[in-house]
C-alpha positions as CSV (number, residue, x, y, z in Angstrom):
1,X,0.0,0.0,0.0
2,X,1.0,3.6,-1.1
3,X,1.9,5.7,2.3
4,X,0.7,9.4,2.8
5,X,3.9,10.2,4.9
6,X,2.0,10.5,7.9
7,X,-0.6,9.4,9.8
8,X,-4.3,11.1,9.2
9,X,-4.8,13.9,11.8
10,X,-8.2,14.9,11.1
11,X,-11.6,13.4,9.9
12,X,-10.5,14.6,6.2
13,X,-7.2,13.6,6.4
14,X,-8.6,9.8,7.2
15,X,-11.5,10.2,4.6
16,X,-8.7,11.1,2.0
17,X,-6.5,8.4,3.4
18,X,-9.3,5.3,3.6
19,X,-10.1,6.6,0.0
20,X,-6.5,6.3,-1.7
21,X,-6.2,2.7,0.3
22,X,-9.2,1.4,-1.4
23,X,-8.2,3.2,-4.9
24,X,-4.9,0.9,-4.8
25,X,-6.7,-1.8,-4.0
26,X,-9.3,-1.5,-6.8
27,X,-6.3,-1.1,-9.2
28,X,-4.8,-4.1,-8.2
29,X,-7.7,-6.2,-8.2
30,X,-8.4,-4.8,-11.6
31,X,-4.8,-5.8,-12.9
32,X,-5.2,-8.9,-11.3
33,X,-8.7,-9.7,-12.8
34,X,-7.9,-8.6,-16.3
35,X,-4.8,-10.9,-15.8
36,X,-6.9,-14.0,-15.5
37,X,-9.4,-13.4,-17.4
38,X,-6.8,-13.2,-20.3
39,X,-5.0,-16.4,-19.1
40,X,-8.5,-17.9,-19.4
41,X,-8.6,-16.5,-22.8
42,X,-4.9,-18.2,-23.6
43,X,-6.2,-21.4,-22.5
44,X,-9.6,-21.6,-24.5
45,X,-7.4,-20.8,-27.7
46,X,-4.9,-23.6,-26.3
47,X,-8.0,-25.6,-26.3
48,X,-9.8,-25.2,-29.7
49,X,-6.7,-25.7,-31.2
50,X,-5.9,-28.8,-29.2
51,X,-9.8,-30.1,-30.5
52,X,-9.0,-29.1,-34.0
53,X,-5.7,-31.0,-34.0
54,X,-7.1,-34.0,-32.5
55,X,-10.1,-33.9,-34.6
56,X,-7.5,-33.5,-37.9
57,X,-5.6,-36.3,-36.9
58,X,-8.9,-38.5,-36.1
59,X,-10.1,-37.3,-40.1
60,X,-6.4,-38.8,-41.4
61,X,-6.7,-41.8,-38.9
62,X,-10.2,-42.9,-41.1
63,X,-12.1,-42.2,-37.4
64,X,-15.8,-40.4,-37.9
65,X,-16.2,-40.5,-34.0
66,X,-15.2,-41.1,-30.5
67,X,-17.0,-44.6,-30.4
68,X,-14.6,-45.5,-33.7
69,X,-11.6,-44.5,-32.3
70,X,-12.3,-47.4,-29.6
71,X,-12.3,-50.1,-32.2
72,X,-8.7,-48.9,-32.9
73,X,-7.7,-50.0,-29.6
């Protein structure tokens, strides 16, 4: 947390205070929010790519579905 320099000495002082303390703390809660809401966006790429490739090599493999790919087995 960001410091003042000194400690609030009047009713305005602490207002002002309380109010930059929970100013920092929406900013880092923002930062951290729009951090893992873009991992989460990183990982669904991951994903669809991961289901495209798998479906790809399925299509090459001669497998329509998941219930032919246990006949490969």
């Amino acid at each position: 947390m960001s410091d003042t320099g000194s400690d609030p000495k009047s009713v305005q002082d602490l207002t002002m205070y309380v109010q930059q303390v929970l100013q920092d703390v929406q900013q880092k809660f923002q930062g951290t929010s729009d951090g893992v809401l873009l991992r989460i966006d990183e990982i669904g790429e991951k994903l669809d790519n991961l289901e495209k490739d798998i479906a790809d090599i399925m299509a090459q493999a001669g497998v329509d579905d998941l219930s032919d790919a246990s006949q490969l087995e």
